[in-house]
N, C-alpha and C positions, 0 to 999 in steps of 0.2 A: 029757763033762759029768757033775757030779756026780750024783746020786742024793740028795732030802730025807731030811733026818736023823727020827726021829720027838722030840719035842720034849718037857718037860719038861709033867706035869699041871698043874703052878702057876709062871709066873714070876714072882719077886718081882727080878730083878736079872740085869742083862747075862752075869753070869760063869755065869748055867745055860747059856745055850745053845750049842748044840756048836761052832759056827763063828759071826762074825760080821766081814760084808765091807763096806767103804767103798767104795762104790760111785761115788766121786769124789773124789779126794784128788789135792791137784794140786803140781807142780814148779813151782819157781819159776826153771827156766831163761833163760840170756841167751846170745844171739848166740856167744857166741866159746864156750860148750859144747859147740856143735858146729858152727859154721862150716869147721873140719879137716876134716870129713865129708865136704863139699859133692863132689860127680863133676866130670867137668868135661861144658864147659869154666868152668864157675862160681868151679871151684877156682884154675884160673889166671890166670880174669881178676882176682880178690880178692888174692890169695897170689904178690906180682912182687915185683920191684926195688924200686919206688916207693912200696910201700903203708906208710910212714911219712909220708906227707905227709897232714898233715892236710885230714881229709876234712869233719868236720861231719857234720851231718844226712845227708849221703849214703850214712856209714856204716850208717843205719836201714833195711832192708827190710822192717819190720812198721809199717804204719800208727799213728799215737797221734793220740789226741785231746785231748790237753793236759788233761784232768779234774781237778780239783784234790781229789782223793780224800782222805779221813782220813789216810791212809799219807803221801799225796805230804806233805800241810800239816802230819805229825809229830803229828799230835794219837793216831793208833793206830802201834802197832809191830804189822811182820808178820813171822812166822819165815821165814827163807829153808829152800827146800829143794831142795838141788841135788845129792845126794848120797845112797848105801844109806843110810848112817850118819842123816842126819839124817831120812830117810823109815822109819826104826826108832826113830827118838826118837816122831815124831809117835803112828804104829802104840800103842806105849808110851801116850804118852798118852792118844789117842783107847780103849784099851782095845781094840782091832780085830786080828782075826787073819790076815784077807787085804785090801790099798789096791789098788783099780787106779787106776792110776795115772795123771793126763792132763794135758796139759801149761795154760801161762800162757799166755807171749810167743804162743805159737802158734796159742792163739784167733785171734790176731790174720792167719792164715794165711789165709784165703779174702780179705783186703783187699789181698794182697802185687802191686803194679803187673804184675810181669812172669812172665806165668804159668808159662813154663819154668823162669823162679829160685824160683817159687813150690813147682812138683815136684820141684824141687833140693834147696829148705832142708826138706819132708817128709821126701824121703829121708835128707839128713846127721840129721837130728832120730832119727830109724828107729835109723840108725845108732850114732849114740850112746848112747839108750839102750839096746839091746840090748846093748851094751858095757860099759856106765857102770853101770846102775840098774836096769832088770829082774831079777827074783832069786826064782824059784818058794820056794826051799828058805829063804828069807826072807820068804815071802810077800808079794812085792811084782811087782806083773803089771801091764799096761796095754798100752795100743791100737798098731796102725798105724795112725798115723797118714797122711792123703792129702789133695792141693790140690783144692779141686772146681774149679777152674779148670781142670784137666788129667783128665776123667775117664778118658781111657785109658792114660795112664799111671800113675795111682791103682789101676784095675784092676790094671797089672802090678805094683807096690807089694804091694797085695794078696796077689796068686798068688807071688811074692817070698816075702813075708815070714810067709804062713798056714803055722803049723807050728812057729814057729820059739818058743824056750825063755820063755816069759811070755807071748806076746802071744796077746789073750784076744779081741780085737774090733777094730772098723775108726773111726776116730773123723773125722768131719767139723768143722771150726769152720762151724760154721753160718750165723755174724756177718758181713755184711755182703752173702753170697752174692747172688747176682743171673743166673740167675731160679730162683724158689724149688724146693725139693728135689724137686718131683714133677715136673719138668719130664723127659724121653726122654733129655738130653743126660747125665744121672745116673746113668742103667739098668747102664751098664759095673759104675762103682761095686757096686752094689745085688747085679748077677748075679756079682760076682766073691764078696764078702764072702758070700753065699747059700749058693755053692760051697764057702767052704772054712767053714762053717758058726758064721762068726762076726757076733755083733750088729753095726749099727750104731749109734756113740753120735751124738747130734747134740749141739754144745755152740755156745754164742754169747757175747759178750762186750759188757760194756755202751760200751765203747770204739768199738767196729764200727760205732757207727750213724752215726756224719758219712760213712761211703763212701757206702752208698747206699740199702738195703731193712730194714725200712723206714727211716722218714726222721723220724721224732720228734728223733731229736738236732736234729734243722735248727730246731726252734720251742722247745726246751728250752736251759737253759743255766745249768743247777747240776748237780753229779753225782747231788744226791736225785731230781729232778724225770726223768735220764734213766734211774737205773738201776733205780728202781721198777718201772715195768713195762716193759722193754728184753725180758729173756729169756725171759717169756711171751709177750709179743706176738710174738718170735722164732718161736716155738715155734707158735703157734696158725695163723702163717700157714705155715710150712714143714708142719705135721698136718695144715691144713685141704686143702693142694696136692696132698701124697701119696695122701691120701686121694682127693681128688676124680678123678686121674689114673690110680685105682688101682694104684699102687704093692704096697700090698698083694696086691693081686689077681695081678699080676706075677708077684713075688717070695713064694709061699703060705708058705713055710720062713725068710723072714728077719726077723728081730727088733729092732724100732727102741727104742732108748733116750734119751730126753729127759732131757737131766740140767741142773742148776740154775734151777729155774724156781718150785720151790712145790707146794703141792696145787691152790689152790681154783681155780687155770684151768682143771683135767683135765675135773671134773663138768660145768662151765660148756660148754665147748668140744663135748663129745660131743654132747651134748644138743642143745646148740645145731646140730651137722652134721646129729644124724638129723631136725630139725623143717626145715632147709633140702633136706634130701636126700628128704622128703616131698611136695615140692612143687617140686623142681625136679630129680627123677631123669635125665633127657634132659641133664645136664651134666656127668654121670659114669657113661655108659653101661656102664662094665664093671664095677661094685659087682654081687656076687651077695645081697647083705645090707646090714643097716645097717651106718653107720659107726661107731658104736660099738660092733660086732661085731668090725670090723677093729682095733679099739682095745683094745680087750676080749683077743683072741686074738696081737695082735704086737705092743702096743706097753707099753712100761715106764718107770715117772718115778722119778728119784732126790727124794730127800724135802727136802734145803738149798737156802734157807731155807724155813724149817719158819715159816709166819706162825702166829699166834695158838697153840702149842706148849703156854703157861700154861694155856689155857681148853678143857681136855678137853671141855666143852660144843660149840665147832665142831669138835675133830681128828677127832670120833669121828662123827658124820657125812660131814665131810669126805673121811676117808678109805673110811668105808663107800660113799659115791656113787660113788668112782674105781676104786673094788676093792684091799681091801689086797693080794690075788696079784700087782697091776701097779706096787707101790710097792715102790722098794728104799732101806735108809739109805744116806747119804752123808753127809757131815760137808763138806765146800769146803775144808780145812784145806789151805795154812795162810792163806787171803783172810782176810780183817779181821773178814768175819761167820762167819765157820766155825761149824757147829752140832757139837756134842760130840757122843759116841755116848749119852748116857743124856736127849739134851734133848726126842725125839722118846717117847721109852721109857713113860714114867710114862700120856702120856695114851695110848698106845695098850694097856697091858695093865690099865686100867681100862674100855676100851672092844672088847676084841676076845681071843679064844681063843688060847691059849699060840701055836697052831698056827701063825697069822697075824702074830702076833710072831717068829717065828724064821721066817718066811720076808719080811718086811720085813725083819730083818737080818740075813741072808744068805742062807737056803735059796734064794730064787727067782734070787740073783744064782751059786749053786753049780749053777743049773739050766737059766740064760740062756747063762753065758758059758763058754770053752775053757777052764776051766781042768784 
């Protein structure tokens, strides 16, 4: 892991500082990028004699929820990115000099029915990109990905794959999991990723919620009304589990990253654990401290989307409450709301020391992750 650069006395603009990393930037992969991948017997049950006969829907192993998104209804165009080539145009545009990189369709991985096909298509995925699209000397790096459905063979996935040319961290799709991430059945996970001393990202997908946890899609039924608060409320109940289960406490050396969700749920959230964890300690009997301690010292949020971004009057609170050491940028590029690298910038170097500016983007992610 890197070492913090020391930073420029005054920033006025992105191109001072020494490095600056996308802490989420995502592929817009499909099935047949890496279905070749697949082990068997997955591979030979897909790849026969017959597999010209029309299948339909059965070709789908990724759950959808039919959402009738900006993109589907053509009213937004989204860039595709399935390729080095096009994950260096993006780089280019965003101004960014390291993407990790994390994938779409595969959000949709913790929904997948059949959980040996589910540790199947991780692995062909693994595989593919490390083939296809991982590229250090291009600056393009990103996760192993793993099914929480299979946590022991996520583990081996893990111990596999730590080491190998880009890959930087462990990434769970978070969306739809059932039961939430502090649950024992997880622990493989957690102590594998520990070991080979890579973060875990959590990610979730607004798609994920007709499976099953939470259950807001089930009383929702426009994309705004679900995808507004889908990946915080994600997020606050998978934090509020780890936490209560000590997780942290477990795992003292592993590093949780919450990526797409925002700022103003972090402050809200902690705050919220330590006034319940005052008053009902006996239900996390193995916290040595509060939870916003454990929050405080392992856990890190990517900044897209960036709410109220215009009005440096809440960023700069906002992110004072959460700690800017715990906020990293991220751009979601290329989804529909992508935030640019300069949309965060303006109110945070009118609200906080150069210092703190180059490690929201990118010191703290040159100091979290493998690279």
């Amino acid at each position: 892991m890197s070492e913090k650069a020391t930073p420029p006395e005054t920033v006025t603009s992105l191109e001072q500082l020494e490095t600056v990393v996308d802490s989420d930037f995502h592929l817009s992969e499909q099935q047949d990028d890496f279905l070749s991948y697949l082990p068997s017997p997955f591979h030979d049950m897909l790849f026969h004699e017959n597999q010209d006969i029309p299948m339909g829907y059965l070709k789908d192993f990724y759950p959808t929820a039919g959402l009738l998104t900006p993109v589907a209804t053509g009213n937004v165009e989204m860039n595709k990115v399935r390729s080095q080539a096009d994950i260096i145009e993006g780089k280019e545009l965003l101004n960014v000099d390291r993407a990790i990189v994390t994938p779409t369709l595969n959000l949709y991985l913790g929904g997948v029915h059949h959980d040996d096909l589910a540790a199947a298509l991780a692995h062909a995925y693994n595989e593919w990109v490390l083939d296809e699209i991982y590229n250090p000397d291009e600056g393009i790096y990103g996760p192993v990905v793993v099914a929480p459905q299979k946590p022991q063979k996520a583990a081996a996935e893990i111990d596999d794959r730590a080491g190998e040319d880009g890959i930087v961290s462990v990434f769970i799709p978070s969306g739809g999991v059932h039961p939430p991430l502090g649950n024992e059945r997880y622990f493989p996970i957690y102590e594998a990723a520990e070991n080979a001393g890579l973060p875990v990202q959590l990610h979730s997908a607004s798609g994920t919620q007709m499976l099953n946890f939470p259950l807001q899609f089930h009383g929702t039924n426009r994309y705004l009304s679900n995808h507004a608060p889908t990946h915080a409320m994600i997020h606050m109940m998978h934090l509020t589990d780890m936490i209560t289960r000590g997780v942290p406490v477990k795992f003292p050396d592993l590093d949780v990253v919450f990526q797409e969700a925002g700022l103003g749920w972090v402050p809200y959230m902690t705050r919220r654990l330590d006034n319940e964890y005052s008053e009902k300690r006996s239900d996390a009997p193995m916290l040595e401290k509060m939870p916003s301690e454990y929050v405080d010292d392992q856990c890190y949020f990517t900044s897209q989307p960036v709410e109220g971004a215009k009005d440096p009057d809440y960023i700069g609170p906002i992110v004072g409450l959460m700690g800017p050491d715990n906020l990293m940028f991220s751009s979601d590029y290329p989804h529909l709301d992508f935030d640019h690298s300069d949309y965060l910038f303006s109110a945070l170097r009118s609200n906080f020391e150069p210092t703190d500016v180059a490690n929201v983007y990118g010191q703290t992610a040159l100091e979290i992750y493998d690279f």
